[in-house]
N, C-alpha and C positions, 0 to 999 in steps of 0.2 A: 517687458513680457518675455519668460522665458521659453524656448525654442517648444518645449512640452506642452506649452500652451496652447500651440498654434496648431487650428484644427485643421489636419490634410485634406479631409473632404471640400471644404472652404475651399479651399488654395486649391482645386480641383475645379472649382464652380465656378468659381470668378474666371479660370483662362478657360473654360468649357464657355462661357458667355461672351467672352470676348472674341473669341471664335465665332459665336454663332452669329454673333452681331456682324461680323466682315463676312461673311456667308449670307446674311440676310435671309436665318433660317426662320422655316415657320413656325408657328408658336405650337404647331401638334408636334411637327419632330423634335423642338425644344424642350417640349414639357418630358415627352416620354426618354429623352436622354439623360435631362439633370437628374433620375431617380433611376434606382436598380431593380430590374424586375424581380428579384429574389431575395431575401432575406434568412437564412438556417442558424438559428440561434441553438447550440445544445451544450447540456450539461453531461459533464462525463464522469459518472465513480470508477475510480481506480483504483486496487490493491498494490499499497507502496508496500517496501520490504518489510519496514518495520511491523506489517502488519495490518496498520490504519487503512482507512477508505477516504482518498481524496475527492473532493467532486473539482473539477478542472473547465473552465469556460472554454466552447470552440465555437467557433464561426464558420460560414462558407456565405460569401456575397455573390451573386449571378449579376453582372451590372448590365449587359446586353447580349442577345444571340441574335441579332441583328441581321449577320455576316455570319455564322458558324459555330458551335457551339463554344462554349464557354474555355477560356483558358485561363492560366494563372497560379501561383506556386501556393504552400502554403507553410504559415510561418508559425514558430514557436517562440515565443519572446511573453515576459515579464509585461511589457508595453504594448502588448496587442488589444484593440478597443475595438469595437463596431465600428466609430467611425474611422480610423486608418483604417482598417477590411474593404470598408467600402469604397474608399478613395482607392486603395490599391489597384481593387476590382475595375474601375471604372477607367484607371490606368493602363491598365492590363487590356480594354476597351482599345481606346486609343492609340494604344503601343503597338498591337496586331495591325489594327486597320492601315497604320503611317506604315507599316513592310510590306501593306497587302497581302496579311495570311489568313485564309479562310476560316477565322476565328471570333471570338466574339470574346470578353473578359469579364473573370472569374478571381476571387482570391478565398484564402483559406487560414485559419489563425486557432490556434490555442493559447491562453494565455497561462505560461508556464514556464521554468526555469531550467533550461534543459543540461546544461552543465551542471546544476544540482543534482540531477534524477541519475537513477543506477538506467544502464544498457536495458533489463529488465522491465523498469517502469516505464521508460520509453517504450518499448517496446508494448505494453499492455498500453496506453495510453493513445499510441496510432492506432493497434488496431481497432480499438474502442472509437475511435473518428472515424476510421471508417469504415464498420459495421453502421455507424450515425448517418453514414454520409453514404450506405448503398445504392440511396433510388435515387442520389442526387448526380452521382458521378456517374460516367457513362463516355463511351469511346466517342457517340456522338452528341455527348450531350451536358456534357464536363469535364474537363480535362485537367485534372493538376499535377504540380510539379511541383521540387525544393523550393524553399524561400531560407530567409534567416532562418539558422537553428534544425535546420530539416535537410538531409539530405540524400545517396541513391540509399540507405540503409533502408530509412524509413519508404524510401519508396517500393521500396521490395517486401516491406512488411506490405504496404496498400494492397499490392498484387494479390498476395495470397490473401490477405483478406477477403479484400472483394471476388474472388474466385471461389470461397467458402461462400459468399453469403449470394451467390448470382448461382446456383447449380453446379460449381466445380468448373464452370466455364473459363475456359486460360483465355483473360482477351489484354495480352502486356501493354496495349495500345492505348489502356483507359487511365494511365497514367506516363507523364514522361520524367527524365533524370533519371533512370533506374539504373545500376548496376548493367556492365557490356553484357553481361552471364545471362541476365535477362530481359536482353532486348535493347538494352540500350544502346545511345550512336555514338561511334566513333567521332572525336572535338566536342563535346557538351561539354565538357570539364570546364574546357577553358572557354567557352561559346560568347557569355558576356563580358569577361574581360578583353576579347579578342575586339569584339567588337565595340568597344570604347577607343581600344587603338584605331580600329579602322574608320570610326568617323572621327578621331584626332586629326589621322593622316591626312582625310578630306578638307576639315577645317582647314590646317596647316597650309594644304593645296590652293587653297581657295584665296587665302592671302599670300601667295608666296613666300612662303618661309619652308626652308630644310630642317627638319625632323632633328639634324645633327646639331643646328644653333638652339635648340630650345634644351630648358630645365622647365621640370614636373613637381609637384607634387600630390600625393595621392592619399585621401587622409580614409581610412580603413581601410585593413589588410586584412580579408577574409575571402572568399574563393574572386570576388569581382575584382576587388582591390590586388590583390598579389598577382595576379594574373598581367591586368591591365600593363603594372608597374614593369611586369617581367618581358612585356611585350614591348613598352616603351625602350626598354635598356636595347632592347634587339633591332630597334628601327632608328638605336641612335640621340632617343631624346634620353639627359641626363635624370635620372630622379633626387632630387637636391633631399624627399621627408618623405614616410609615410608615419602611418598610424593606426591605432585600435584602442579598445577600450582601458587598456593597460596604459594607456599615453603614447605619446609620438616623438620621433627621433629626427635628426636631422643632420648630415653631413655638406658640405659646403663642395666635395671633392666627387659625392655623388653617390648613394645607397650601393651597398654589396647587393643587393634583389634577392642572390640565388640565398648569399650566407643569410640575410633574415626569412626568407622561406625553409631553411633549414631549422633555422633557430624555433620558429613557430613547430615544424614538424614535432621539436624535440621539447616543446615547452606547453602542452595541450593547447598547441593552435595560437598562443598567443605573443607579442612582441616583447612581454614585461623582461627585464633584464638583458636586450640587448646591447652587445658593448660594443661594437665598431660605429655606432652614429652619438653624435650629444641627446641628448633627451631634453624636448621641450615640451609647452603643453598643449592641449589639444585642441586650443584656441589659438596656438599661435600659427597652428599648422595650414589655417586657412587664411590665415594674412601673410604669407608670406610671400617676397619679391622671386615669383618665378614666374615662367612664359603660361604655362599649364597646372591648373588645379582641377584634378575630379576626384568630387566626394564620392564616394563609393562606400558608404556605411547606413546611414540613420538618414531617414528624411529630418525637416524642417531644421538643418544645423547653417546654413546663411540667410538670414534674417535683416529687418531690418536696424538691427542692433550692429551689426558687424560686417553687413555689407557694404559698405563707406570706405573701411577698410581692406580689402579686397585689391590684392597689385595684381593678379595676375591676370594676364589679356585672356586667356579662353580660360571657360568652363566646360568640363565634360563630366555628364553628369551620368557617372557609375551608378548611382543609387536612385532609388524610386525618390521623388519629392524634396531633394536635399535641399532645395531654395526654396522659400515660402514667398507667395503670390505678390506683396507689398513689401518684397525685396528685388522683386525683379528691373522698376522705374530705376532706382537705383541705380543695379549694376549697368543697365540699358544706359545709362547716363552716361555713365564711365568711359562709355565705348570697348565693353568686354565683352568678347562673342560666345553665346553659351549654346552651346550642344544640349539639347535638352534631353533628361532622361527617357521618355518613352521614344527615340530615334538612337540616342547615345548607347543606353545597356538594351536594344532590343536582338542582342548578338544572341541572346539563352533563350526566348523564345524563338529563334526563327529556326535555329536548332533542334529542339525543341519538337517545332511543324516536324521537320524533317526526321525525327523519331517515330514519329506519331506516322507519318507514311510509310517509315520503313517496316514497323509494326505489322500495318494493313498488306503492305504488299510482300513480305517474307523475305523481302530482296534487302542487303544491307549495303552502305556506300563506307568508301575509306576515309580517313582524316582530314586528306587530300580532297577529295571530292567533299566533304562536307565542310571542310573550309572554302573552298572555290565557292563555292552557293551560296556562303552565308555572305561572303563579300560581296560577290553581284548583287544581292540583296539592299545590303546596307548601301552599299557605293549609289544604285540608284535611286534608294527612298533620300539621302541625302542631298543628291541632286535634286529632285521633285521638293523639296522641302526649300532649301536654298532657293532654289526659282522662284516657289511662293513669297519667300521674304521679298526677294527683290521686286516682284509681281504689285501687290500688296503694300511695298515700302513696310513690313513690321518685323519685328525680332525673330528668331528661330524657334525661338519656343511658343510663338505665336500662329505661326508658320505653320510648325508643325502638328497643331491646333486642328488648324484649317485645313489640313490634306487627310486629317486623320478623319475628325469629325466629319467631314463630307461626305466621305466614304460609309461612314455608320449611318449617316443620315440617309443617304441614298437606300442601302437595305430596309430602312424602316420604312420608306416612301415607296419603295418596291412589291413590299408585304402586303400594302392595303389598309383596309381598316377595317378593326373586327366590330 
């Protein structure tokens, strides 16, 4: 079965049921979790240069407002389907609730080639999603932000958008990632990779081992990826590979970080041609013998094809979904400790929150300050998450299951019944 095959939503419902079952949830807050209350299917004509009118598929999944309203980035990718939208969404669910932010999860998708398209058709293209997406989005009632392929550019188109299509009304708060110029917070750049490092460093903690004895690697290099990588080299842990779509490199002496983040600067974003590591492929970058591996690119890429081979003791999972649901016994076998995505990269949401209050309240915090909060953040949902394993006796991504889901389920038990 190739990794493309494997459906996220699935590998979303199975550890949503696993959870619910070590919860011993009832079968009403069951039913109404495993499905999304919202669904926004639309087509979009676009004026490309050449003239032509494209119709372009978008999405927006609502999965719970449980807790808050809706959160959740949205993506541009060739690969975007209903159902990853929906798993995302429901991820983005979970993800909120394990930091405790008064949020509930949202995603958003086009399915479109954004390195093909001119400045231009991007541009006509966003703001066409979200004129689509006016009565859906809402400061308190939607919230989205970059994902793959998207980023503060297009979020500064949303802005004015939806400020056209709401009365002229400036509300910067109804979208986060934006541009500092408007509104945006100080650390969001690096907010998710930040915090990959910061529950590395927990993990790490947690078995005592120093930060300086470990080798990484980090297999996509795009803002999660390069980040994380460049945070690792700064606390000490070696980066032995990373990688992207271009293929993956690997020095045995330890990755330049800064010189392939320049390289990407100078090469539209991407690692093709760089010369100071050997180039391997981008299969081999996830077997390779080092202490730390986080996928930080594409969900479903360790499988149960390749998770056998798997030498590295932790996982930190940079990326939504990168392990599929019946690879997980697997590496659990191993004795390989996996940092699960929605606690691993919840560093860009919880940021994110903290945009979305600076918005509301006019008041702005430093770098400083918004790194300090995103660490107490992480550092203690890690803790709570970790306790449950050990509470429980089950995995971390199982764990982290169980602190998330309780919490969404408590808001639906809270509401009543309509």
């Amino acid at each position: 079965m190739s990794a493309n095959s494997y459906n996220p939503f699935e590998s979303m419902l199975a550890r949503l049921n696993s959870a619910a079952d070590i919860l011993q949830l009832g079968t009403r807050e069951r039913a109404i979790l495993i499905v999304p209350e919202k669904i926004i299917n639309v087509n979009l004509p676009v004026l490309m240069d050449n003239g032509t009118t494209q119709v372009f598929e978008g999405y927006r999944v609502i999965h719970s407002t449980a807790l808050g309203p809706s959160k959740g980035g949205i993506r541009y990718s060739m690969d975007v389907t209903q159902d990853e939208v929906k798993a995302l969404a429901a991820w983005m669910a979970w993800k909120c609730a394990v930091v405790s932010l008064p949020y509930g999860g949202g995603k958003g998708g086009i399915k479109c080639n954004p390195r093909e398209m001119s400045v231009n058709e991007l541009e006509r293209l966003t703001r066409s999603y979200a004129a689509s997406m006016s009565q859906v989005f809402g400061i308190d009632l939607d919230v989205p932000a970059p994902d793959m392929g998207t980023g503060g550019r297009e979020m500064a188109w949303i802005v004015d958008e939806f400020q056209k299509m709401n009365g002229n009304k400036y509300e910067p708060g109804v979208i986060t990632g934006k541009p500092i110029e408007m509104g945006g917070s100080q650390g969001r750049v690096a907010a998710t990779g930040r915090g990959v490092m910061t529950t590395t460093l927990e993990a790490l903690n947690r078995h005592g081992i120093k930060p300086s004895d470990c080798t990484a690697a980090v297999q996509g290099f795009g803002n999660v990826g390069s980040w994380a990588a460049k945070l690792y080299v700064e606390k000490g842990i070696k980066v032995l590979a990373i990688s992207d779509v271009t293929g993956a490199y690997h020095n045995a002496n330890g990755i330049d970080i800064e010189a392939a983040i320049a390289h990407c600067a100078n090469n539209k974003g991407q690692l093709a041609g760089f010369d100071k590591a050997d180039k391997i492929s981008n299969e081999e970058i996830l077997t390779l013998k080092v202490d730390i591996l986080s996928p930080s690119a594409m969900e479903n890429v360790i499988t149960a094809q390749n998770a056998d081979k798997i030498q590295a003791k932790f996982i930190v999972e940079g990326a939504n979904g990168p392990v599929t649901s019946d690879s997980d016994e697997i590496l659990n076998k191993k004795g390989i400790f996996i940092v699960p995505d929605i606690l691993a990269n919840a560093g860009g949401v919880t940021v994110s929150y903290f945009e979305w209050v600076q918005n509301r309240r006019g008041h702005y915090y430093s770098e400083e300050e918004v790194n300090k909060l995103a660490d107490t953040i992480l550092i203690n949902s890690f803790k709570e998450v970790y306790d449950a394993s050990i509470k429980y006796k089950i995995p971390m991504r199982t764990a982290a299951y169980v602190v998330s889901v309780k919490r969404v389920a408590a808001g639906v038990t809270l509401r009543g019944h309509y």
